[in-house]
Backbone as CSV, one residue per row, in Angstrom:
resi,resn,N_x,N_y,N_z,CA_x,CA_y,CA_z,C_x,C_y,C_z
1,UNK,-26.094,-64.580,99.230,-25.647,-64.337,100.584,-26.028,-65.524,101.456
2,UNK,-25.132,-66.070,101.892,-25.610,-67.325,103.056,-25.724,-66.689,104.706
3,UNK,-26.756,-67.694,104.843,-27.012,-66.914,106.139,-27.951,-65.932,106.496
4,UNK,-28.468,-65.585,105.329,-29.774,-63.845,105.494,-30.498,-64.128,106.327
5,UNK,-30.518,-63.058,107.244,-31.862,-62.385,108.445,-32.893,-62.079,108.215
6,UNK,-33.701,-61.733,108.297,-35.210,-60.963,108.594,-34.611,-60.089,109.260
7,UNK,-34.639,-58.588,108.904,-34.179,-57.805,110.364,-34.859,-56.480,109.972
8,UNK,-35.526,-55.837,110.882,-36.280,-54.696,111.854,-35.673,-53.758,111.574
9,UNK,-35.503,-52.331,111.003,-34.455,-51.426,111.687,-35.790,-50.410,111.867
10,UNK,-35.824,-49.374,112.591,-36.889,-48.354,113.599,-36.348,-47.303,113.723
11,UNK,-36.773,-46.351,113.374,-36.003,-44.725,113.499,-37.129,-44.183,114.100
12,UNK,-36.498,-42.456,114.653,-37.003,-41.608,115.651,-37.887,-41.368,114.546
13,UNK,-39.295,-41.247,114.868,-40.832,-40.391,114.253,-41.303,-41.918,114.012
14,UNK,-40.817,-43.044,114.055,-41.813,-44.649,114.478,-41.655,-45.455,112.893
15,UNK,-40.877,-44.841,111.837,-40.851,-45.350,110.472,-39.816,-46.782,110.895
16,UNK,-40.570,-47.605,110.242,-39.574,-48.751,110.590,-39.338,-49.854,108.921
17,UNK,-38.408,-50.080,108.407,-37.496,-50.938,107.184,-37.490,-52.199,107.522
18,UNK,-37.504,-53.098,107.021,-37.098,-53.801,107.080,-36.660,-54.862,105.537
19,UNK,-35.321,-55.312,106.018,-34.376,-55.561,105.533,-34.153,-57.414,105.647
20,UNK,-33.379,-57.598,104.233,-32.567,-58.741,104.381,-31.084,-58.951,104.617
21,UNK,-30.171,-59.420,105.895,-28.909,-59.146,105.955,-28.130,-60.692,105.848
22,UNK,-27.137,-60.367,105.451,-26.114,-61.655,106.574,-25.577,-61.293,107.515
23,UNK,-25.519,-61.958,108.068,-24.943,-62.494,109.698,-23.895,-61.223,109.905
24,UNK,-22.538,-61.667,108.703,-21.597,-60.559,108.570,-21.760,-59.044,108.412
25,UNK,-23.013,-58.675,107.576,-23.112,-57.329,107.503,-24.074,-56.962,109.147
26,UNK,-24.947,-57.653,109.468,-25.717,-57.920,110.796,-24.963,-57.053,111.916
27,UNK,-23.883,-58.082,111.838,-22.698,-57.066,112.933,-21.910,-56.074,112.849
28,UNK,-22.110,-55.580,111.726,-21.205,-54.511,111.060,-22.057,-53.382,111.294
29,UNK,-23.242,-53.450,111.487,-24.689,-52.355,111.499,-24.604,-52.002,113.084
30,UNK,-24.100,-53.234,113.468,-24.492,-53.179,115.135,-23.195,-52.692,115.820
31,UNK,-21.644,-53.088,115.168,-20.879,-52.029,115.206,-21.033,-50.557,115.038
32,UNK,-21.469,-50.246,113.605,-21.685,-48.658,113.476,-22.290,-48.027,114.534
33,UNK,-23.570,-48.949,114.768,-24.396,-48.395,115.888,-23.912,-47.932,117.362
34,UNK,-22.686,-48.267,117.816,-21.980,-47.675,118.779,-21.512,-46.817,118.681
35,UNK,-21.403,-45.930,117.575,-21.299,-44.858,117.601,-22.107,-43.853,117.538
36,UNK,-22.995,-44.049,116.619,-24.576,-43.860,116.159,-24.130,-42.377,115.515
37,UNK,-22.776,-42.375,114.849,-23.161,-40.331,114.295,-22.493,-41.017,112.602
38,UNK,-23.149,-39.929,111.624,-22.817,-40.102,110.550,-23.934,-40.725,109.627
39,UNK,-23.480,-41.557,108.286,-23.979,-42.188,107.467,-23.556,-43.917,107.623
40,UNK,-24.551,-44.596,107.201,-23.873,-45.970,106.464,-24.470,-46.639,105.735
41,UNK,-23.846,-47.369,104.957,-24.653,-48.082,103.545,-24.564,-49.920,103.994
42,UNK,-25.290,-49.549,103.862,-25.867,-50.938,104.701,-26.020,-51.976,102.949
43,UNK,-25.402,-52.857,102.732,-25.609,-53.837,101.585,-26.630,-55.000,101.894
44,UNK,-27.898,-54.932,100.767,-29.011,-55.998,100.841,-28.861,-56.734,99.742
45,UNK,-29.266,-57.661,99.675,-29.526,-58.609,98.895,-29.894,-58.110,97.577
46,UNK,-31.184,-57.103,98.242,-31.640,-56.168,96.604,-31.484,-55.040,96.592
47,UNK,-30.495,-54.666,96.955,-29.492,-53.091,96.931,-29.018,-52.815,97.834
48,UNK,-28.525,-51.207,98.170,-27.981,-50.818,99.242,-29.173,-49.689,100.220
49,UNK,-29.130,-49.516,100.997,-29.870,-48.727,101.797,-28.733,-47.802,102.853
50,UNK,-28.765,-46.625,102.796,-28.576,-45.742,103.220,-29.008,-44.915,104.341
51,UNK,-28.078,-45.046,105.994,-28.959,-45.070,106.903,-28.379,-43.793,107.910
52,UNK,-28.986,-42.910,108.343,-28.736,-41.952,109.124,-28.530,-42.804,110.999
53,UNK,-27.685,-42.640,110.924,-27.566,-43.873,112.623,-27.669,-43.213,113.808
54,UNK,-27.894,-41.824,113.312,-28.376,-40.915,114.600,-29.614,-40.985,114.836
55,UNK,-30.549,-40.988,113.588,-32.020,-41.566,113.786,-32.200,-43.201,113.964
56,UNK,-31.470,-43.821,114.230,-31.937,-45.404,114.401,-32.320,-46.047,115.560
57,UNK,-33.462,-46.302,116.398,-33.654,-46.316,117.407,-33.447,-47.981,118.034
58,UNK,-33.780,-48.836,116.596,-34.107,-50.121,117.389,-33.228,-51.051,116.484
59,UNK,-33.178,-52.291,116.091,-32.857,-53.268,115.503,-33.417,-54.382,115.939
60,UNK,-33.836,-55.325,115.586,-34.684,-56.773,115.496,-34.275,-57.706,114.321
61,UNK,-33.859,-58.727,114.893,-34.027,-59.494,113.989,-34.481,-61.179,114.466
62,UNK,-35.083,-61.594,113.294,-35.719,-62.993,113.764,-35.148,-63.854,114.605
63,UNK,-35.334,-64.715,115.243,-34.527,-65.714,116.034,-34.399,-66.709,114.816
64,UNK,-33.428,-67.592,115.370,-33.427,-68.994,114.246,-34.264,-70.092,114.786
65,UNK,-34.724,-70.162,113.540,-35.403,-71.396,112.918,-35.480,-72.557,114.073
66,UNK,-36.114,-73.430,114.914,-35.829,-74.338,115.773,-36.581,-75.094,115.551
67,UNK,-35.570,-76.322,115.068,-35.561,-77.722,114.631,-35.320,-78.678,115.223
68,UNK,-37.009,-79.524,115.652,-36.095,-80.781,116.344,-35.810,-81.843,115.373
69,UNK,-34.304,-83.048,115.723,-34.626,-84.109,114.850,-33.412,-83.506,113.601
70,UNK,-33.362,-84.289,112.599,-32.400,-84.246,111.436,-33.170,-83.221,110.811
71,UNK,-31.844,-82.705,109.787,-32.490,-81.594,109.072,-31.638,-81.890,107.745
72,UNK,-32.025,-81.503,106.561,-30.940,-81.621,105.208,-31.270,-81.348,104.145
C-alpha cells in the first residue's frame, strides 16, 4: 500500500485501535463516518477490521513527516 497512515480510531466506553491505512481507504472511513449507522470493513495492511460506526467517536491520524532540504 503506498502512502500508509498511523491512524487512531476511539469508540464510546474509551477502547481505542489503531490501525495502518492509505490515504484512499483514510477517506473512505471518513466518508462512512457521515453517516455513522451500520457496519464497515475497513482493509489493513494486515487484514480487515470490522467496525461498528455508531460506536466510533474519534479518528487521528499522524501529520506528515516534515522535511527540510532534499529528500530521496
Amino acid at each position: 500500500m503506498a502512502d500508509v497512515e498511523i491512524v487512531e480510531i476511539g469508540f464510546s466506553g474509551g477502547s481505542v485501535i489503531v490501525v495502518r491505512l492509505a490515504a484512499a481507504k483514510l477517506k473512505e472511513l471518513r466518508k462512512a463516518l457521515e453517516k455513522a449507522e451500520g457496519w464497515a470493513d475497513l482493509e489493513t495492511p494486515t487484514g480487515v477490521v470490522h467496525l461498528d460506526l455508531a460506536q466510533v467517536q474519534f479518528v487521528r491520524n499522524d501529520a506528515p513527516a516534515q522535511t527540510v532540504g532534499f529528500t530521496g
